[in-house]
C-alpha positions in Angstrom: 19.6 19.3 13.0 16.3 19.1 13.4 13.5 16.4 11.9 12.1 18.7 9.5 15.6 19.5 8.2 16.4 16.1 7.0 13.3 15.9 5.1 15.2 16.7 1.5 12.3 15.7 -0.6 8.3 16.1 -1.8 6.2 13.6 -2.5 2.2 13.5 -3.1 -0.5 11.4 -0.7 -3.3 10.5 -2.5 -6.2 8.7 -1.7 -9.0 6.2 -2.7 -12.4 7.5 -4.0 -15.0 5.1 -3.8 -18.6 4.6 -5.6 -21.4 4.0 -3.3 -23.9 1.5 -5.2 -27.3 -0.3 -4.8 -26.7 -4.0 -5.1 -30.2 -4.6 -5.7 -30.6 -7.1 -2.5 -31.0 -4.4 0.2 -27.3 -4.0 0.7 -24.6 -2.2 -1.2 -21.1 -2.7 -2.9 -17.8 -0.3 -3.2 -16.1 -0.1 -6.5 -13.5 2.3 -6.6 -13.5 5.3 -9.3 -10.6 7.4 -9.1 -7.1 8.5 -6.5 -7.2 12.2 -5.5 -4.6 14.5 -4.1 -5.2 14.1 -0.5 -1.7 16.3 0.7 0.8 17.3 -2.6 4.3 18.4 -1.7 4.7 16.7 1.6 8.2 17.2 2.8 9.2 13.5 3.2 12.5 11.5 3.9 12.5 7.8 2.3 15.0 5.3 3.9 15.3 2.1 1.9 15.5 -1.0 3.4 18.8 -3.2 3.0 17.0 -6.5 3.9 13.9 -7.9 3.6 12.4 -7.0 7.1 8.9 -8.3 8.8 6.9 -6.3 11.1 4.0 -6.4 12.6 1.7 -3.5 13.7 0.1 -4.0 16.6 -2.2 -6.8 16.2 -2.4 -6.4 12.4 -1.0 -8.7 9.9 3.1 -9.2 9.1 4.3 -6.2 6.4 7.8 -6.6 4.6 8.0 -2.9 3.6 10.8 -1.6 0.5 10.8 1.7 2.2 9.9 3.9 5.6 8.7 7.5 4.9 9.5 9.6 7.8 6.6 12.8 7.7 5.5 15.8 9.9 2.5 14.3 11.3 -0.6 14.5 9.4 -4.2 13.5 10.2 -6.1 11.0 7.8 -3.5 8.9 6.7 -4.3 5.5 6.6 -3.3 2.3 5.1 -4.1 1.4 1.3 -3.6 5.0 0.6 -0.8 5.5 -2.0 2.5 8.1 -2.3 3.7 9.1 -5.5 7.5 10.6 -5.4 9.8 11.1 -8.7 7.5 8.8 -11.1 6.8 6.1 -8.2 4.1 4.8 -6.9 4.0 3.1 -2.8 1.6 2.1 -0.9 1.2 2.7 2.4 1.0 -0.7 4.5 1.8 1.0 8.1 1.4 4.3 9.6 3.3 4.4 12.7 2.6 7.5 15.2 5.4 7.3 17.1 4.5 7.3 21.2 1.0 8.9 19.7 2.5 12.5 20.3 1.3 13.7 16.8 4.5 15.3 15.8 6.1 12.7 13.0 4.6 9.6 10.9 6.6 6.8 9.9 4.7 5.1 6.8 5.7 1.6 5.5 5.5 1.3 2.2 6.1 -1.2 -0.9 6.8 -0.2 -4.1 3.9 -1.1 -6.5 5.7 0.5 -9.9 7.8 -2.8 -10.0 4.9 -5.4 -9.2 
């Protein structure tokens, strides 16, 4: 079978839109406004996690995920951004691109619904 065939479900990326603002001292401040649609209906597969489990991307900070969302590969996905699939929201705290070949995304994510 192939990867895209054991993606069984659709979720929504969305992403962070961010104000742009004066701060009145020569320099400027974010506040955030609004999440947009930034890919809806992504076929996705999630795999829960039996265990809490620590990694560690790259050189980045330690990330005990609740889930891995397995995706075609898709460009502009970053961290912070957030998933929504049947009522749920997750946030992305890894994107993985396996051996950087472009073809398929692995996404840690933690459930925020529950925090």
């Amino acid at each position: 079978m192939s990867f895209e065939g054991l993606l069984g479900s659709k979720c929504t990326i969305m992403q962070e839109t961010l104000a742009v603002s004066d701060d009145g001292m020569g320099g400027y401040t974010t506040a955030a406004i609004s999440w947009n649609v930034l890919y809806p209906h992504v076929r996705c597969r999630f795999e829960s996690l039996p265990k809490v489990e620590e990694i560690h991307g790259y050189d980045k900070k330690a990330t005990f995920p609740d889930y891995y969302v397995y995706i075609v590969y898709r460009s502009g996905i970053k961290e912070g951004m957030r998933i929504y699939h049947n009522g749920r929201q997750f946030e992305i705290k890894l994107v993985e691109n396996w051996s950087e070949q472009e073809k398929y995304l692995q996404l840690a994510v933690t459930d925020i619904t529950r925090l």
